[in-house]
N, CA, C and O atoms as a MOPAC input file, in Angstrom:
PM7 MOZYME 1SCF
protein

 N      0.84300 1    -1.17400 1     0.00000 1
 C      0.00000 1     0.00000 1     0.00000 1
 C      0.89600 1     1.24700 1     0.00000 1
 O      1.77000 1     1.51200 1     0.82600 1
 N      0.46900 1     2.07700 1    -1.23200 1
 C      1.30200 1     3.14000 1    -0.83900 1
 C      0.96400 1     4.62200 1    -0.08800 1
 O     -0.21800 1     4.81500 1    -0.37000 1
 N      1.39400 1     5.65700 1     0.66000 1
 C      1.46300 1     6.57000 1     1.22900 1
 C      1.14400 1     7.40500 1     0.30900 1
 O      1.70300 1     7.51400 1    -0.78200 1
 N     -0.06100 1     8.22700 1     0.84100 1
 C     -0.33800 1     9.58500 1     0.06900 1
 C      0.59900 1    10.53800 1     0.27200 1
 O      1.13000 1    10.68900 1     1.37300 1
 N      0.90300 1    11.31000 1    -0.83500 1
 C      2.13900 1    12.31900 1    -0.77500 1
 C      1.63900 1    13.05100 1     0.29100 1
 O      0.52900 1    12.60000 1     0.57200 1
 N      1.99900 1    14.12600 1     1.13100 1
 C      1.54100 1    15.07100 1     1.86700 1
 C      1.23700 1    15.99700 1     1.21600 1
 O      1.77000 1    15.99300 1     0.10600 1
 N      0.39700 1    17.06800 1     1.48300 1
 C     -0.36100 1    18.50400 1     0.38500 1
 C      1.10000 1    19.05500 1     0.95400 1
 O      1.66200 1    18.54800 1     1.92500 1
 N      1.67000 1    20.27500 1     0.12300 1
 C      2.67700 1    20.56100 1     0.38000 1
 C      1.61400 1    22.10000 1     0.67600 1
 O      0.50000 1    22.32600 1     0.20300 1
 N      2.19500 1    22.71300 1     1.33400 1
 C      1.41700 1    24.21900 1     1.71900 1
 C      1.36800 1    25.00300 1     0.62300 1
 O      0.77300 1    26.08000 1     0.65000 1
 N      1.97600 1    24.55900 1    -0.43700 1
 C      1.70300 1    25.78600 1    -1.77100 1
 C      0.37200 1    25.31900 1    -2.62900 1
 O     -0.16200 1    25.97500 1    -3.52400 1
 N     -0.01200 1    24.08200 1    -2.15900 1
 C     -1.23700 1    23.47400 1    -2.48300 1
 C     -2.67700 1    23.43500 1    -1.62500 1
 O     -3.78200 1    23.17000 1    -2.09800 1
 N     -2.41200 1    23.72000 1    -0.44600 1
 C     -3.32100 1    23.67200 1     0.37800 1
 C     -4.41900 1    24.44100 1     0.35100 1
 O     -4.08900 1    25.57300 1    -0.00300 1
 N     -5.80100 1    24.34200 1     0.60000 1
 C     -6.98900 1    24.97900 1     0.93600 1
 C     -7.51200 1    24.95200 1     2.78000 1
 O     -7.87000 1    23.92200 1     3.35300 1
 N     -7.45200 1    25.98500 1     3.27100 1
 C     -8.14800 1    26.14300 1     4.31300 1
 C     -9.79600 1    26.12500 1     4.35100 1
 O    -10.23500 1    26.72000 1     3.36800 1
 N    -10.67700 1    25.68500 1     5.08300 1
 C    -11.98200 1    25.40000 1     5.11800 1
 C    -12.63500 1    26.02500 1     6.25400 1
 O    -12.38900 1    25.39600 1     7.28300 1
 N    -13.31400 1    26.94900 1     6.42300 1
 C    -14.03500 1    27.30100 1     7.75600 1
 C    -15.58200 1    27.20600 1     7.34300 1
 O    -15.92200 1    28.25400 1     6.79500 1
 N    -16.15200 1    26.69500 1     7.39500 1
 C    -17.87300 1    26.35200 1     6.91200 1
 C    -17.38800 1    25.57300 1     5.51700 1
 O    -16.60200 1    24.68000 1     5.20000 1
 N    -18.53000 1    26.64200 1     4.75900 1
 C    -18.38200 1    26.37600 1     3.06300 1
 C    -17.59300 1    27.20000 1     2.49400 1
 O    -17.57900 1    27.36800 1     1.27500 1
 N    -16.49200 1    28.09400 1     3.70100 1
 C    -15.56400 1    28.96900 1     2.88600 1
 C    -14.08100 1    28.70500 1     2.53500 1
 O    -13.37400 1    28.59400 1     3.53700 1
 N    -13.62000 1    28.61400 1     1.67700 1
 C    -12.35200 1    28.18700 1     1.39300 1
 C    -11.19800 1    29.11100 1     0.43100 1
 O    -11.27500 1    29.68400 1    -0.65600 1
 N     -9.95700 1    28.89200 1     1.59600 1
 C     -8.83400 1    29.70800 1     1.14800 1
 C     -7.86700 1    29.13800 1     0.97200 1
 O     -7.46800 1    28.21000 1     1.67500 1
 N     -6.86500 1    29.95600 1    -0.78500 1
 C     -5.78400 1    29.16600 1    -0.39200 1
 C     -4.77000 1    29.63500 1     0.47500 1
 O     -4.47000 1    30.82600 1     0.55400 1
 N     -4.29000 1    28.82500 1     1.06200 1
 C     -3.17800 1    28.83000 1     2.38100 1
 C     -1.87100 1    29.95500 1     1.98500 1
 O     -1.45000 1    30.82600 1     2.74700 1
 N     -1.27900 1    29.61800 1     0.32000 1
 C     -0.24000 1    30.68200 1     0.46200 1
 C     -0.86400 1    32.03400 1    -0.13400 1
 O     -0.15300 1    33.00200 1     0.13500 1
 N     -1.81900 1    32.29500 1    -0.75100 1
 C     -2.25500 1    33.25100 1    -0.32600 1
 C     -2.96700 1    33.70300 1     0.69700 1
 O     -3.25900 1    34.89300 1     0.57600 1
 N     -3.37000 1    33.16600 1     1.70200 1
 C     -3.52100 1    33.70500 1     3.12800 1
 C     -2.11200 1    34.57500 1     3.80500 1
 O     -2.03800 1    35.71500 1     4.26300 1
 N     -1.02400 1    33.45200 1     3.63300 1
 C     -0.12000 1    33.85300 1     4.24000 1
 C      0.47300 1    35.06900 1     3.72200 1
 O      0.91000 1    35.79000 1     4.61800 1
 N      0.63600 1    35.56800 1     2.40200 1
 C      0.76600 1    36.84400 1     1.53800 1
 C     -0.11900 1    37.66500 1     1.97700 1
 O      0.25200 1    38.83700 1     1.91500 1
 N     -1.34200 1    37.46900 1     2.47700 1
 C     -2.41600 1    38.38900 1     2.72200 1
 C     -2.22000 1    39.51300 1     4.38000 1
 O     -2.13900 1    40.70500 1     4.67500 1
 N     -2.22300 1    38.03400 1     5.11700 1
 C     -1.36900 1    38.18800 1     6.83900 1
 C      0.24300 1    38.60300 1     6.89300 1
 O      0.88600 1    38.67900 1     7.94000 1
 N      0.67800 1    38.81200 1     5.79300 1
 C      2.73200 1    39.16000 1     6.38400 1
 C      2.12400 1    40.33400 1     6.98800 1
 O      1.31700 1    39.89800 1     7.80900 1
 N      2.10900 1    41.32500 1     6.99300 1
 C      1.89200 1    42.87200 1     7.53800 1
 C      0.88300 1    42.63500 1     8.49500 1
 O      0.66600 1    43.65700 1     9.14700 1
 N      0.19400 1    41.68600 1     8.82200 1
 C     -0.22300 1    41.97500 1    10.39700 1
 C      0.32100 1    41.53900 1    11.60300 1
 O      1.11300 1    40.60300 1    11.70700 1
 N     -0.22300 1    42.40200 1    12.75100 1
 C      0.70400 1    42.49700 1    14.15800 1
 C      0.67900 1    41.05600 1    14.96800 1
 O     -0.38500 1    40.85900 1    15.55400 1
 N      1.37500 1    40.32600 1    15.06000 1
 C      2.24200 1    39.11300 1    15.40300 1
 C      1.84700 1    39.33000 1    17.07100 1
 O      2.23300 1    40.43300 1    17.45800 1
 N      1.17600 1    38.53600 1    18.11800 1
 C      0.68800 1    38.54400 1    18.96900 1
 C      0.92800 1    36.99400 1    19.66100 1
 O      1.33400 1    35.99500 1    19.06700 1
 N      0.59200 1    37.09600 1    20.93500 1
 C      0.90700 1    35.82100 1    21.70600 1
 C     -0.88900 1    35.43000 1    21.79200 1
 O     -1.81000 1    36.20800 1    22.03900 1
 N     -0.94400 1    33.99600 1    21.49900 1
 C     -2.24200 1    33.75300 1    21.99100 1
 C     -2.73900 1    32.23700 1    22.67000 1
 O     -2.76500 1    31.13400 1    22.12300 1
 N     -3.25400 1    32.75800 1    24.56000 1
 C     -2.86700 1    31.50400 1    24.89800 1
 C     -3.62800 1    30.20000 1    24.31000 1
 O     -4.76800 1    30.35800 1    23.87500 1
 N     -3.18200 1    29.24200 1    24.29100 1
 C     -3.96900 1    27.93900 1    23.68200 1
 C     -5.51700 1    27.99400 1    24.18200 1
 O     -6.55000 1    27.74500 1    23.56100 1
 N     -5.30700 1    28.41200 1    25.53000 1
 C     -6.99900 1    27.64900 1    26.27200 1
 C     -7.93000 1    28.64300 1    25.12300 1
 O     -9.09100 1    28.31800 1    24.87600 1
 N     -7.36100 1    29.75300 1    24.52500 1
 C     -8.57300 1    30.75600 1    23.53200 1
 C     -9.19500 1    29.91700 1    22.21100 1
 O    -10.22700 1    30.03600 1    21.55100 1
 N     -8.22700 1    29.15400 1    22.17200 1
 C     -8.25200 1    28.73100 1    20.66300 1
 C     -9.16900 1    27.69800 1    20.29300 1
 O     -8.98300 1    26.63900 1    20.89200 1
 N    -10.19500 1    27.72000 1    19.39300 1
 C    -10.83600 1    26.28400 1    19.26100 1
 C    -10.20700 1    24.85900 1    18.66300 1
 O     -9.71800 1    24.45600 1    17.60800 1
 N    -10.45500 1    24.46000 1    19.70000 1
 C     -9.39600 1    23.13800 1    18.89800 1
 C     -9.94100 1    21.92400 1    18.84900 1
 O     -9.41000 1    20.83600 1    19.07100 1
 N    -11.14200 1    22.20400 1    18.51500 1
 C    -12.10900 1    20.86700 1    18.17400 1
 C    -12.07800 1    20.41300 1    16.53500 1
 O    -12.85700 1    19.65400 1    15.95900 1
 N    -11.07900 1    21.03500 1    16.06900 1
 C    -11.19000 1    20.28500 1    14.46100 1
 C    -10.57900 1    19.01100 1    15.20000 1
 O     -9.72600 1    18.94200 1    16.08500 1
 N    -11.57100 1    17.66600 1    14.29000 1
 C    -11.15900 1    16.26900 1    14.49000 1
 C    -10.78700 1    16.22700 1    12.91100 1
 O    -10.95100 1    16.93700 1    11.91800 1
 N    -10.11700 1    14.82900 1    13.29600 1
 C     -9.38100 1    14.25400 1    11.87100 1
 C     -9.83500 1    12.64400 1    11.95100 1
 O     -9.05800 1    11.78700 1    12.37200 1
 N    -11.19200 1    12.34300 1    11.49500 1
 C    -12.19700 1    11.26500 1    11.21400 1
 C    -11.34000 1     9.90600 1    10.57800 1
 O    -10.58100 1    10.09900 1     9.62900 1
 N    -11.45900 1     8.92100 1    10.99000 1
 C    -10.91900 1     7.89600 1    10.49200 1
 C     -9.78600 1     8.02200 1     9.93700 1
 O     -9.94800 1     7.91500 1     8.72100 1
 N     -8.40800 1     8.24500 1    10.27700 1
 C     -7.59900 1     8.49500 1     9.72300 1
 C     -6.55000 1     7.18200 1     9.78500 1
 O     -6.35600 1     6.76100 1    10.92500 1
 N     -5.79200 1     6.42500 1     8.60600 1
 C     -5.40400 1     5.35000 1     9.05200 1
 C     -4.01800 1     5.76400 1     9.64200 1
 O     -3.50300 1     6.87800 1     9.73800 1
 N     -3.51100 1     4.35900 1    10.05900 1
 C     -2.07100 1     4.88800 1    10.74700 1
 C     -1.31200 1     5.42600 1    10.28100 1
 O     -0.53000 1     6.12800 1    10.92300 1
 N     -1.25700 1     5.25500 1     8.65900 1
 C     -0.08300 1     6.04100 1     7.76600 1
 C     -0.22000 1     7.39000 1     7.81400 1
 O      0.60100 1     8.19900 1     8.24900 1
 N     -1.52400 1     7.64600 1     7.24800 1
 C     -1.88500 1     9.23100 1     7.45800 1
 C     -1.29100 1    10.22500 1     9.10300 1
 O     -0.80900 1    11.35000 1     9.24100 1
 N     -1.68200 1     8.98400 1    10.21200 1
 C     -1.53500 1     9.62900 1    11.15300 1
 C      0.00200 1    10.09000 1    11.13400 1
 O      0.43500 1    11.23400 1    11.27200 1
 N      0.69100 1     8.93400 1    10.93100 1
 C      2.32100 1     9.15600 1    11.00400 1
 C      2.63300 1    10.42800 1    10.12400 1
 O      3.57500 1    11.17200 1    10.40100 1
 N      1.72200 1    10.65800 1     8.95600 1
 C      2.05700 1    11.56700 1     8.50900 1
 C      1.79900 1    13.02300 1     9.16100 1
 O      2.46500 1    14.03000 1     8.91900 1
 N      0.90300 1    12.94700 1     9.87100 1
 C      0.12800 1    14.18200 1    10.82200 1
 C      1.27200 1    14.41400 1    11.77600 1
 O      1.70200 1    15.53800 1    12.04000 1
 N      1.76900 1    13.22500 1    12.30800 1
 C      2.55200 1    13.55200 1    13.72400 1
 C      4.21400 1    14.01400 1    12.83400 1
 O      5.05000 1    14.85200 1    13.17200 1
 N      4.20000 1    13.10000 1    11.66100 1
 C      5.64000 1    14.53900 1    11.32600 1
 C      5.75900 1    15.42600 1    10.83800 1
 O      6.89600 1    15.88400 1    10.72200 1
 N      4.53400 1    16.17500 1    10.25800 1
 C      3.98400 1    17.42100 1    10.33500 1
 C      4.32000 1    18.32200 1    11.26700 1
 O      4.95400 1    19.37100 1    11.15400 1
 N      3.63000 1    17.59600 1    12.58500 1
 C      3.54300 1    18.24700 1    13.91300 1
 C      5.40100 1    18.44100 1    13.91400 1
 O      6.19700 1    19.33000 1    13.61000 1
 N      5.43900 1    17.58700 1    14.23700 1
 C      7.39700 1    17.35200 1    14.45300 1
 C      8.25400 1    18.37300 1    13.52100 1
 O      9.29300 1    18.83800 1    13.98900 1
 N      7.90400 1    18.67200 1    12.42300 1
 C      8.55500 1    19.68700 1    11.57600 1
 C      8.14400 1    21.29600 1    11.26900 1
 O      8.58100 1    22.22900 1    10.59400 1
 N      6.58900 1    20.92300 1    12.55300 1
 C      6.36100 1    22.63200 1    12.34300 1
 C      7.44700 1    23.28900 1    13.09400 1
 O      8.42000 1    22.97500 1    13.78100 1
 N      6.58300 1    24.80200 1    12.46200 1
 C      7.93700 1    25.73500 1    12.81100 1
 C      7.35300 1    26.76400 1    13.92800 1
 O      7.05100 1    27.78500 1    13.30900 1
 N      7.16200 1    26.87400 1    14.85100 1
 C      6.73800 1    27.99000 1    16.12000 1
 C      7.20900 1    29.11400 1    15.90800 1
 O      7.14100 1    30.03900 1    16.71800 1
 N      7.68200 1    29.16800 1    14.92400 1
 C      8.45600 1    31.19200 1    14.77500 1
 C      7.29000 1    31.70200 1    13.74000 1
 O      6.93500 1    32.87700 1    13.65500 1
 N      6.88800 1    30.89000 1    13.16200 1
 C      5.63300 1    31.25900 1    11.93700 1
 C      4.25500 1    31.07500 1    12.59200 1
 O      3.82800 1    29.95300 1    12.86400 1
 N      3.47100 1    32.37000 1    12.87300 1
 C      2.70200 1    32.53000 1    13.32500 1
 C      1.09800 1    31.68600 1    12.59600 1
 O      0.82000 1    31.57200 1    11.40300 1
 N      0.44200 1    31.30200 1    13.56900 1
 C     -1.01300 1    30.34600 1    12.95300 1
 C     -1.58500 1    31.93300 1    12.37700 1
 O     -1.14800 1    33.04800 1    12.66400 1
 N     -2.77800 1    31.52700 1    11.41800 1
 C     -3.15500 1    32.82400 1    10.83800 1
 C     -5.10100 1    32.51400 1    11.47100 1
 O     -5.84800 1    31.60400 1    11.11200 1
 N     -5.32800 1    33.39200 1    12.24200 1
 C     -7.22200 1    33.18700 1    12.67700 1
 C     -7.27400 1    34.09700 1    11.70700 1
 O     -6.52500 1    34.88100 1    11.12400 1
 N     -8.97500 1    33.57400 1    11.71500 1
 C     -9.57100 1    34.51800 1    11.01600 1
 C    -10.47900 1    35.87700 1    11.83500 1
 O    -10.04900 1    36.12700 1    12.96100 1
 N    -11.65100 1    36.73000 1    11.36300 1
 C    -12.34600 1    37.90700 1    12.20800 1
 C    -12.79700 1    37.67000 1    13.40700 1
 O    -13.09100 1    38.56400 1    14.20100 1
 N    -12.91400 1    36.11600 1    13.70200 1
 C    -13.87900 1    35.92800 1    14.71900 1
 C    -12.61100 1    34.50600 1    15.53700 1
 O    -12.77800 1    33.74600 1    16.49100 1
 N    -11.82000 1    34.64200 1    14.90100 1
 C    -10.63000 1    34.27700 1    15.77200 1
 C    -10.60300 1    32.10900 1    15.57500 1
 O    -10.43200 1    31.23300 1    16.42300 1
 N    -10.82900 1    32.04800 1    14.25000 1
 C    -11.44400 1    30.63700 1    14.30100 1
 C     -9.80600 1    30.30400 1    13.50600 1
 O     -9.27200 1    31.18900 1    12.83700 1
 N     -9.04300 1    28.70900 1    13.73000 1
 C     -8.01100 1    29.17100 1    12.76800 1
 C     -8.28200 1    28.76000 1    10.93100 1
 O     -9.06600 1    27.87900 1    10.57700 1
 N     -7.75100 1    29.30200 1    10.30600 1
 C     -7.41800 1    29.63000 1     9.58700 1
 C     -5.97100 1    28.46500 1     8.81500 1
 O     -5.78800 1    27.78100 1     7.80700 1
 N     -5.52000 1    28.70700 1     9.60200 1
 C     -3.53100 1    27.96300 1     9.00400 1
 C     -3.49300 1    28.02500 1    10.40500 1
 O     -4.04100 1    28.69300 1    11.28200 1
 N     -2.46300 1    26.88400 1    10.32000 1
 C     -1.41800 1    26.31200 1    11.96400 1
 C     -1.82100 1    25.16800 1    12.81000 1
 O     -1.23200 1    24.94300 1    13.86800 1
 N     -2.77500 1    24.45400 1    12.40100 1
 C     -3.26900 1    23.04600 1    13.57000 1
 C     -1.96800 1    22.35900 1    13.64800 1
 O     -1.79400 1    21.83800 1    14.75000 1
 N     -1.16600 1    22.22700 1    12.95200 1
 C      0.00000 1    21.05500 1    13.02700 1
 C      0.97200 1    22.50000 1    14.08900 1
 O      1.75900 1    22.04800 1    14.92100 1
 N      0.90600 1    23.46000 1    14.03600 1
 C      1.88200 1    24.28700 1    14.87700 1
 C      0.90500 1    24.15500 1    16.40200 1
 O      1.50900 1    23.98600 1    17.46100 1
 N     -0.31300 1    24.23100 1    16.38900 1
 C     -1.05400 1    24.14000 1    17.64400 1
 C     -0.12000 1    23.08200 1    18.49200 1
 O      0.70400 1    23.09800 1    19.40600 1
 N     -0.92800 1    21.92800 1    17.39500 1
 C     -0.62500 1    20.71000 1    18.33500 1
 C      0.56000 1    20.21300 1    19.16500 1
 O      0.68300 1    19.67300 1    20.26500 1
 N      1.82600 1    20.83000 1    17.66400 1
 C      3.53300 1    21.14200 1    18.73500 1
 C      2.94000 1    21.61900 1    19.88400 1
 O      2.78500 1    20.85700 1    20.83800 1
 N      2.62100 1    22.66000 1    19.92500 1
 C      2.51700 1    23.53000 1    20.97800 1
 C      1.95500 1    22.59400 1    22.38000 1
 O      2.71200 1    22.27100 1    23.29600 1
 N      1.10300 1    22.39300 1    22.35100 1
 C     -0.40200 1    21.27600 1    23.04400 1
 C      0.52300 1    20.17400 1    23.29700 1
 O      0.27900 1    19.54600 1    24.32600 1
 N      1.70400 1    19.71800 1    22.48600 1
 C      2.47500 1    18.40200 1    22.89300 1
 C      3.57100 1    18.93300 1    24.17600 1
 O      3.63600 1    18.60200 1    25.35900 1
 N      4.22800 1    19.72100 1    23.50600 1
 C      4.82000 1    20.42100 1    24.61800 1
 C      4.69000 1    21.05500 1    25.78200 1
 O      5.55200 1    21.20000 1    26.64900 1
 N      3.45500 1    21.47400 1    25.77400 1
 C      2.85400 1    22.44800 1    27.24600 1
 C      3.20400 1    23.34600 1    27.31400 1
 O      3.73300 1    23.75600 1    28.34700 1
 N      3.04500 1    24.17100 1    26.07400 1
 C      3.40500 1    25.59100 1    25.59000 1
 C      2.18100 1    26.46500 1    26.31500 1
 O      1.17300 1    25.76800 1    26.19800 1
 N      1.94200 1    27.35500 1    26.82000 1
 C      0.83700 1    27.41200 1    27.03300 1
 C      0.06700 1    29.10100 1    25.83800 1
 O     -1.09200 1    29.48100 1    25.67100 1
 N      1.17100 1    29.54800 1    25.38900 1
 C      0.83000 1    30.11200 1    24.17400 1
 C      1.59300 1    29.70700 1    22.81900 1
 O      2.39300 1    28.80800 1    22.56100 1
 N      0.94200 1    30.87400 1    21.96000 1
 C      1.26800 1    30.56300 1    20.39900 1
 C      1.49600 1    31.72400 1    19.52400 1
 O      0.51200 1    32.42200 1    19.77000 1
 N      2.06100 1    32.22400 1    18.82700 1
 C      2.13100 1    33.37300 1    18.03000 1
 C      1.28000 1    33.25600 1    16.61800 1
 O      1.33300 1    32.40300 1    15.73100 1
 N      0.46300 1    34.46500 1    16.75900 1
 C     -0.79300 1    34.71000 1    15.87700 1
 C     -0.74600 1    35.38900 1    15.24200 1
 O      0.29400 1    36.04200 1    15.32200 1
 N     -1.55000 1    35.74300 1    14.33700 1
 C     -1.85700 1    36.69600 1    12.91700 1
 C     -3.55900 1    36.56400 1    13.47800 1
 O     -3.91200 1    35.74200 1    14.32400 1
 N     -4.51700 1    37.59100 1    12.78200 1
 C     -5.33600 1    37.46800 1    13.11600 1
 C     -6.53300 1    38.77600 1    11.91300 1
 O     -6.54700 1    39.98300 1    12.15500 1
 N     -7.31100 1    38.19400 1    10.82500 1
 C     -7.61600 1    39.31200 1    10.49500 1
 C     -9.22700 1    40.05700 1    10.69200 1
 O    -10.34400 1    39.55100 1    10.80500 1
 N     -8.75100 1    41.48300 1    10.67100 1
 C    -10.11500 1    42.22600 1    11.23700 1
 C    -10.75000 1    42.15800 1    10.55700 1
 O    -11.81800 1    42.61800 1    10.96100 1
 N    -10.81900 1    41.73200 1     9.35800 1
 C    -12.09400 1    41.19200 1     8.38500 1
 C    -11.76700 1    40.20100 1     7.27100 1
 O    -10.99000 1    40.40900 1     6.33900 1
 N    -12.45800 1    39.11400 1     7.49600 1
 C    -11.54200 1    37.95200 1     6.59600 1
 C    -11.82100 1    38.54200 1     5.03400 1
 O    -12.82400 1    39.10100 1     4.59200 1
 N    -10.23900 1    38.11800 1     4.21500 1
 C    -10.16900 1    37.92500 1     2.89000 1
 C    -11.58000 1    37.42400 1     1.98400 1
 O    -12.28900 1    36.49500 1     2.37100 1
 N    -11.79400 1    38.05000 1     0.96900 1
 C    -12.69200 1    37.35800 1     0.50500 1
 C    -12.39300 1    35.60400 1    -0.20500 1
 O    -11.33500 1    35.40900 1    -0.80400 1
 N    -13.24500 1    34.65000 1    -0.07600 1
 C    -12.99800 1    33.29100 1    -0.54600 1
 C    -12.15400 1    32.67100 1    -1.53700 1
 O    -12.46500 1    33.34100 1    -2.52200 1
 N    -11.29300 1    31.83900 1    -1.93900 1
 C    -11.16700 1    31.77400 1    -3.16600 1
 C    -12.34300 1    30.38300 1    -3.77000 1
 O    -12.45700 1    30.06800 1    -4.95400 1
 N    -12.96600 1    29.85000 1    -2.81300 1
 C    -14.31700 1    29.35700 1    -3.42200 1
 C    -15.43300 1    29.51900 1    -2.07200 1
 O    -15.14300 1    29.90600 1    -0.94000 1
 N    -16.91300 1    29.05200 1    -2.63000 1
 C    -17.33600 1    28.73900 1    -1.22900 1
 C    -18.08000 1    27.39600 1    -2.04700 1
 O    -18.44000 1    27.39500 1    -3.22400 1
 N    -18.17200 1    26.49500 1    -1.26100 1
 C    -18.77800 1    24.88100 1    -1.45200 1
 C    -20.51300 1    25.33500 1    -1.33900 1
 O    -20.92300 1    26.13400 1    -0.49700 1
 N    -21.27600 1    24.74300 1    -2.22400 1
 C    -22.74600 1    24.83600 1    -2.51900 1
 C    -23.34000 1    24.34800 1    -0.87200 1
 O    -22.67100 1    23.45700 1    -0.35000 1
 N    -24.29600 1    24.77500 1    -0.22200 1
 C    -24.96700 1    24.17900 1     0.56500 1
 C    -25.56900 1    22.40600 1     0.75000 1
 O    -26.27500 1    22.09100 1     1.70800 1

């Protein structure tokens, strides 16, 4: 059986409802905003990852293992994230008890939204 490649971040789509962004343009969008500490207990961190087999997982946990904590997670207006669960979770493994944020005062418009 073989291993799904990993999405590399220049490929990625972020999802908050039916709204969807891509990730490196998020991050082009957020360089110029103010870089903030934010403690974990704020953050929602109920995204689950549904049936995932062990390979995938291994792939999740060296994700986690190769994020980078100097690159801030990006929330969105209402503070939901956006980019960074694999930087959270470093964080959450370690007992970090904050995280460095981006955060915007009015989200980007979509680059799709999914039909109801």
């Amino acid at each position: 059986m073989k291993i799904k490649p990993w999405i590399e971040p220049k490929d990625q789509m972020s999802h908050i409802g039916r709204h969807q962004w891509s990730v490196p343009r998020l991050f082009e969008l957020s360089k110029d905003l103010p870089v903030m500490e934010v403690p974990l207990a704020h953050l929602n961190v109920w995204h689950n990852y549904n049936k995932l087999t062990m390979r995938e997982l291994v792939m999740h946990i060296k994700a986690i293992e190769a994020a980078d904590l100097a690159m801030p997670i990006i929330l969105d207006e209402d503070g939901e994230i956006m980019d960074g669960r694999h930087r959270i979770m470093k964080c959450m493994w370690k007992g970090l008890p904050t995280i460095k944020a981006v955060r915007f005062d009015e989200n980007p418009s979509p680059c799709r939204v999914d039909e109801a």
